[in-house]
N, C-alpha and C positions, 0 to 999 in steps of 0.2 A: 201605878205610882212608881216603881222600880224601874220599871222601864226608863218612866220620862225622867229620874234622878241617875240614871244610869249612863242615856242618851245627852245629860248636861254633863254630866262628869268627862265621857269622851269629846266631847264638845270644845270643853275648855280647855282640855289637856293638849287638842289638838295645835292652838294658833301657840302654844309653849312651847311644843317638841319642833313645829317648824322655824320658829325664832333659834332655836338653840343650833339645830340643823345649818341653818344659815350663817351663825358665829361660825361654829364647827368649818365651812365650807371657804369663811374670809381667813381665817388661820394659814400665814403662811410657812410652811412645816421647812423650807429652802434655806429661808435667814438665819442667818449663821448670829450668833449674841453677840454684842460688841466685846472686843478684849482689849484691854489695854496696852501697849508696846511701853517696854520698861526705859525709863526715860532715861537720858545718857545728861551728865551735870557738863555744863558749859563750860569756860574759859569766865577766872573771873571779873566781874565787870569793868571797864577802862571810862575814864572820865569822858572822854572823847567821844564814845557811845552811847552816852545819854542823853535820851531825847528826855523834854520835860512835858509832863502829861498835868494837866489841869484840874483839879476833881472839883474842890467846893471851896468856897468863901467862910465857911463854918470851920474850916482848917487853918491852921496855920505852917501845916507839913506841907512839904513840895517833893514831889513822887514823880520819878524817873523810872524808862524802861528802858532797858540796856539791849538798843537794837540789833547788835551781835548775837543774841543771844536768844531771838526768837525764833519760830519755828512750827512748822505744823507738820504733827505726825499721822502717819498710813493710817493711827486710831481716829484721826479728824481733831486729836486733842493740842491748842496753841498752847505751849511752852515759852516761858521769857524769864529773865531776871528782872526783877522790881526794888529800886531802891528807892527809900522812902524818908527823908531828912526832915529834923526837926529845927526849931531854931534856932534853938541853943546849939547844935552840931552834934547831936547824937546820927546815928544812920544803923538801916536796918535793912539789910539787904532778903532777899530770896527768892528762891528757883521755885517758877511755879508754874500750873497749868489748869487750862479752863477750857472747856467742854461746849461749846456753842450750841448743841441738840437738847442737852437738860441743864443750861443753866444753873452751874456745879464748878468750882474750883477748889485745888489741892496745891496743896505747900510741899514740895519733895523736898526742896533744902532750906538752910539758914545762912550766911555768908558768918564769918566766924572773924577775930582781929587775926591778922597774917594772909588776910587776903584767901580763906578755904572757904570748904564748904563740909557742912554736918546735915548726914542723911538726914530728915525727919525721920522718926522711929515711929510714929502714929499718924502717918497719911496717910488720908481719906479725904473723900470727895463731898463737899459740901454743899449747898444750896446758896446763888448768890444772894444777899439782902439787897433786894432792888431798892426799899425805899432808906435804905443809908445814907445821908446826904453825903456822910466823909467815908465813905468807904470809896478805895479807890477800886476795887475791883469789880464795883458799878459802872464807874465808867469808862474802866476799858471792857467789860462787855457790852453796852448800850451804845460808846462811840469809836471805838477802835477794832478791835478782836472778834465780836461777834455782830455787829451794827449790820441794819438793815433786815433783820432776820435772814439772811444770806444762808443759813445751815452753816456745813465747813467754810471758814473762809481760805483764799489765797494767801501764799506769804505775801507773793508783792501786794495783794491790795488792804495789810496791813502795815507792811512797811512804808508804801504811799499813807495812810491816813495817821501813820506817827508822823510823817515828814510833814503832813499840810494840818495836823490840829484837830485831828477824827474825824465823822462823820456827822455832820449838823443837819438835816434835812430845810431848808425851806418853809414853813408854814404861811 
């Protein structure tokens, strides 16, 4: 009877240690962790430079990306300034950046009155809210910035889908 609880015991242990063996063997030890390159703050935004981006009919804000000012860095991370006008005339500008691989954006700056800009002092990389109707930073990653699931996008073929109105596919 030892035997045959002995001979189940190696039995089972065996198709666990070759499972593990096999993780162990797809592990690629080469790739290097992503780091981030420290962002450099832009020129601030000019009238002339904003393009107008469309989010939701549930808003009444009209959100602007200030096409001088975007950019994609060696970290694969798109950079832009975002202003964001209400309508009474308040405006809310900031420098920001989003991630197309984990679907994650960060606020580096605030546009401040005098036309500056104020580091964030607690940025961090957050998860986008896909199902936010008014968040605009749904839809510049779904139709501008990261559209297509493309991985990194190109400048130019952000810069083409601010100029023509995103990326709408077809259905």
């Amino acid at each position: 009877m030892r035997r045959i609880l002995f001979c189940l015991a190696i039995g089972l242990a065996l198709p666990a240690q070759a499972e593990w063996g096999r993780f162990e063997y797809d592990f690629d030890e080469d790739k290097t962790p992503w780091q981030e390159v420290q962002a450099q703050l832009p020129v601030y935004p000019k009238q002339e430079n904003l393009v107008p981006v469309a989010v939701s009919s549930a808003t009444s804000n009209r959100f602007f990306v200030d096409r001088a000012s975007v950019s994609v860095g060696e970290d694969h991370v798109v950079r832009y300034t975002v202003v964001v006008r209400s309508p009474s005339g308040a405006q809310t500008v900031n420098f920001e950046g989003m991630r197309c691989d984990t679907g994650e954006r960060k606020i580096y700056a605030f546009g401040r009155e005098g036309r500056e800009w104020s580091r964030n002092r607690h940025a961090r990389w957050e998860p986008i809210q896909a199902r936010q109707q008014t968040g605009y930073h749904r839809e510049l990653f779904f139709h501008y910035f990261c559209a297509g699931g493309e991985g990194a996008p190109s400048l130019d073929r952000i810069l083409y889908r601010l100029k023509t109105g995103g990326y709408y596919p077809q259905y």
